[in-house]
N, C-alpha and C positions, 0 to 999 in steps of 0.2 A: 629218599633218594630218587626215588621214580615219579615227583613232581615235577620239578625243570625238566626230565628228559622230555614227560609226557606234553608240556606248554611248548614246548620247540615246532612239532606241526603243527599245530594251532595257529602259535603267530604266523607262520609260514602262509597257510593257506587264508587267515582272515587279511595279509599285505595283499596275496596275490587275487583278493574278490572271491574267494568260495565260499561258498557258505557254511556256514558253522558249524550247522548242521551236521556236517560233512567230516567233522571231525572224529579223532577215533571215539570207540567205542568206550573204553574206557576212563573218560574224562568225567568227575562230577558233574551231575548238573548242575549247583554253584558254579563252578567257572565257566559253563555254557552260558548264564543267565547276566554274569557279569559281561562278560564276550560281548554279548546284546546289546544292554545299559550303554557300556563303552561307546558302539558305536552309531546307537541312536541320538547319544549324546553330543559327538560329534560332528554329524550332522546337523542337527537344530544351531549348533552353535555356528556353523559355517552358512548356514542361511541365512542367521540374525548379521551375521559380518557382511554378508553380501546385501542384505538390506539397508546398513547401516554407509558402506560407500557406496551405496546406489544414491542415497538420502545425502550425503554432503558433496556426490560432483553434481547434480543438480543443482543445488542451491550455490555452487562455485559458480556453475554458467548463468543461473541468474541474477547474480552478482557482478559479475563478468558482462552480462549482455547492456545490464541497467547502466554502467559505470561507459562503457563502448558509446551508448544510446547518449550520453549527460555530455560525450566528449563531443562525438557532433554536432549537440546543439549549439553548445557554446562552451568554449574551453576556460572558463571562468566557475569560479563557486556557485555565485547566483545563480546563474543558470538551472540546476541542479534542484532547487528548492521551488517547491509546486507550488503555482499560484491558489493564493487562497480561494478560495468559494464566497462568491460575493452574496451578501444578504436580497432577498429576492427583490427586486426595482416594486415588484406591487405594492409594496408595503409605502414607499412613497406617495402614492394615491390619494392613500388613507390618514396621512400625517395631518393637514391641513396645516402646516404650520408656514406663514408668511413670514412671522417677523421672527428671529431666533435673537435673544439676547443672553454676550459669555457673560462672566467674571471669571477673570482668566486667572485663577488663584493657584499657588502652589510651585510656580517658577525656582523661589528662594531654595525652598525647603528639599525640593528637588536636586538643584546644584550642588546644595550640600551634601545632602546623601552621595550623590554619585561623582562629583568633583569634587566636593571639599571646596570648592568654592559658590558664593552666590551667583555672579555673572554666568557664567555659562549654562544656569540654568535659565536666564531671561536670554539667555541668545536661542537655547535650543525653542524655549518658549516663541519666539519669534516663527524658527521654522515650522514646529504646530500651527502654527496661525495662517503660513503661506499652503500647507495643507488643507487645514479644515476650509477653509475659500472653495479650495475642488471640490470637497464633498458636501457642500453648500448648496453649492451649481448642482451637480451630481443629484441630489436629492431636490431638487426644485425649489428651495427655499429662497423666496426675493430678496431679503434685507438681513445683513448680520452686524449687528450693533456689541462689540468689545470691548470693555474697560481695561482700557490700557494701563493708565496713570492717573491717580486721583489726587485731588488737592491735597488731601494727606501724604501723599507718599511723599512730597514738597520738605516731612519732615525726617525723612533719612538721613542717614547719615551721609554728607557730602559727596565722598569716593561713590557710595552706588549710585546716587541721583546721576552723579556724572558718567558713569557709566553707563546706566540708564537711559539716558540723552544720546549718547553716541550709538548706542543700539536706535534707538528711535532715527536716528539720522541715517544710518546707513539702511533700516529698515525699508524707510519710505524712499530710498533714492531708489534701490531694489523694485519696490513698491509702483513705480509711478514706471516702469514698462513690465511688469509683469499686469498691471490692470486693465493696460489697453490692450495687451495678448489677450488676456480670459474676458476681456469685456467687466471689469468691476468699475463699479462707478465709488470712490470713492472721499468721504467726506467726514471732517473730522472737528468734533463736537467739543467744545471747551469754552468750560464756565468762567475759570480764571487766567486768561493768557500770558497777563506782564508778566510771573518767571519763568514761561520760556526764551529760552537762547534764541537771538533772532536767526541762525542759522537753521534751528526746529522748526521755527514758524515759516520761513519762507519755503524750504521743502513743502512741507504743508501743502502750502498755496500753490505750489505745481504741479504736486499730486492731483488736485481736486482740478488744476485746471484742463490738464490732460485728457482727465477720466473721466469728465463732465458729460460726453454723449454717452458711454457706454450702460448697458442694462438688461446683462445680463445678471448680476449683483449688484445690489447697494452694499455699500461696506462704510459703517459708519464708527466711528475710532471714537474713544471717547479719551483727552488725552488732557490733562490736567483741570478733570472733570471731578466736580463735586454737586452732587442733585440740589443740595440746600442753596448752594451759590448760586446755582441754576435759575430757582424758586424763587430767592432774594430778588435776581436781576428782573425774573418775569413783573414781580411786583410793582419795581421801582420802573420798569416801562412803562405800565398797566398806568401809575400813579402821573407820569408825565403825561401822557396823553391825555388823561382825566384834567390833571393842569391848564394843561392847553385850549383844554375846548375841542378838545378831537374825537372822545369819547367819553359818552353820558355814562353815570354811575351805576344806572338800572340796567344796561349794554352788556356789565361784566358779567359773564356765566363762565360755566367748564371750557366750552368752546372758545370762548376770548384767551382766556386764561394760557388753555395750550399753543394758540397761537402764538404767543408772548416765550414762549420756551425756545430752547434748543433745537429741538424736533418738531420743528410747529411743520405743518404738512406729511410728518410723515405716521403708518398706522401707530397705534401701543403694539407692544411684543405681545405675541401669541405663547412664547415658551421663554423661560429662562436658567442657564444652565450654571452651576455653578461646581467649578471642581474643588480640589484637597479636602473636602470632606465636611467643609465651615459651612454652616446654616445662617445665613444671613445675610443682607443687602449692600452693608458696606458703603451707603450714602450713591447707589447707584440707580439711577432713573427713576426714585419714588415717586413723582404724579404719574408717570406712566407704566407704571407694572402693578399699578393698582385691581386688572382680576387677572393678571400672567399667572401661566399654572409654573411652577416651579420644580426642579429637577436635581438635585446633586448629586455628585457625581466622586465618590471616593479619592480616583485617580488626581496626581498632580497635572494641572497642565501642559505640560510635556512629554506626558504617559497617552496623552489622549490617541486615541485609534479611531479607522472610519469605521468599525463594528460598533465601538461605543458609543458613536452618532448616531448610528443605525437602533440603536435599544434603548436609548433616550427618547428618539423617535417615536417609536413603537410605544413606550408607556406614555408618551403623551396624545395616542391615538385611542389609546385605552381609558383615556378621560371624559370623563363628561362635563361640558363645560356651561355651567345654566345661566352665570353672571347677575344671579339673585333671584332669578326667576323661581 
């Protein structure tokens, strides 16, 4: 019975801050000791609480300040998302790479995965191609030669060829003032011409006529291009001229020979890139990629990025290139 009476000052005086001490005489020192516990425990606990909203209104106002900071720049999403860190410009220096040759693979397969349709992955392929131009320029590279369409692809199924074509049309109408904005000179290389649509071809021809002074890019398209067709045609020049009496037998070398091509005048590629992941040529500039160091590249063409220009770059500066020496 004389427990509760005896706890009654206690709590009294531990509410009112006295110390405990303080209490009577007669209380165990178990309940002194507990008394203690209690209110050491107490304590610690209301420190950690006060640390703990110390710790999230802080992080509310820098949340708050960040989100305040993203409205004035621009009240848009973009805005908000930091611009990436560009690959260091030194590294272009070092590339030495003049002539860059794509194979622009992986459009189809592309589309499919992320549209379910073919087409839209040769459209987005398209807008890749109006990028990588900048980062061409951008990296100093003189001359970009693209295999667009090749004599094979001729054997598509009709719906894509045509679809195909209407992208190449609206392409280069695109095409023929964005070249004289960025300065590309553009020129478009084709072994087999009679199955294009004369509507193809004469865009063409206005493209290249427009873009004829500009240089700060060559851009040479390679566009129902097939190398062997190519080869065949140098030949059968090579052979009329020999006909004619225009040029002696002992005359033909390398040098004649390339003359006789598509890109007679212009260097061999120095690099060749090739995306979706396929190792191999595809019937695409074989006399002239004869010592190109070669590069593939996983990504579909439309996944392409200017980082991944950037480290194709780079591994091709990490080359050594002897040419049989």
């Amino acid at each position: 019975m004389s427990g509760p009476i005896l706890l009654e000052p206690i709590y009294t005086q531990y509410a009112l801050g006295y110390n405990i001490l303080q209490a009577p005489t007669n209380v165990s020192d178990e309940v002194i000791f507990l008394q203690h516990t209690f209110r050491g425990f107490g304590l610690v606990c209301g420190i950690f609480t006060l640390l703990a909203m110390l710790f999230f209104f802080t992080q509310f106002i820098m949340i708050a300040f960040v989100g305040f900071e993203c409205f004035l720049k621009k009240s848009t999403k973009a805005a908000c998302i930091p611009t990436p860190t560009k690959p260091p410009i030194a590294l272009v220096a070092t590339t030495a790479v003049r002539h860059l040759a794509v194979i622009m693979d992986g459009n189809r397969r592309y589309g499919r995965r992320k549209y379910g349709h073919t087409t839209k992955g040769h459209w987005d392929g398209g807008h890749t191609l109006v990028a990588f131009m900048d980062w061409c320029i951008e990296a100093g590279i003189q001359m970009l030669t693209v295999y667009a369409f090749s004599t094979e692809n001729w054997k598509r199924d009709p719906s894509e060829v045509n679809a195909l074509m209407s992208i190449f049309e609206n392409f280069s109408i695109k095409l023929k003032k964005t070249a004289v904005e960025k300065g590309i000179c553009v020129r478009f290389l084709t072994s087999d011409p009679l199955p294009l649509p004369p509507r193809i071809t004469a865009v063409m021809r206005a493209v290249e006529q427009v873009s004829a002074r500009c240089d700060k890019l060559q851009l040479n398209v390679c566009l129902s291009y097939g190398s062997r067709g190519e080869i065949a045609e140098a030949c059968k020049s090579i052979a009329k001229d020999v006909v004619a009496g225009k040029l002696a037998i002992k005359d033909i070398d390398e040098n004649c020979f390339g003359q006789s091509l598509l890109t007679a005048g212009l260097p061999d590629p120095d690099l060749v890139l090739r995306t979706s992941g396929e190792s191999r040529l595809s019937n695409f500039l074989l006399w002239q990629l004869a010592y190109v160091e070669i590069v593939i590249l996983e990504k579909n063409w439309p996944e392409m990025t200017r980082e991944d220009l950037w480290e194709v770059l780079q591994t091709f500066a990490q080359r050594q290139r002897r040419f049989g020496k």
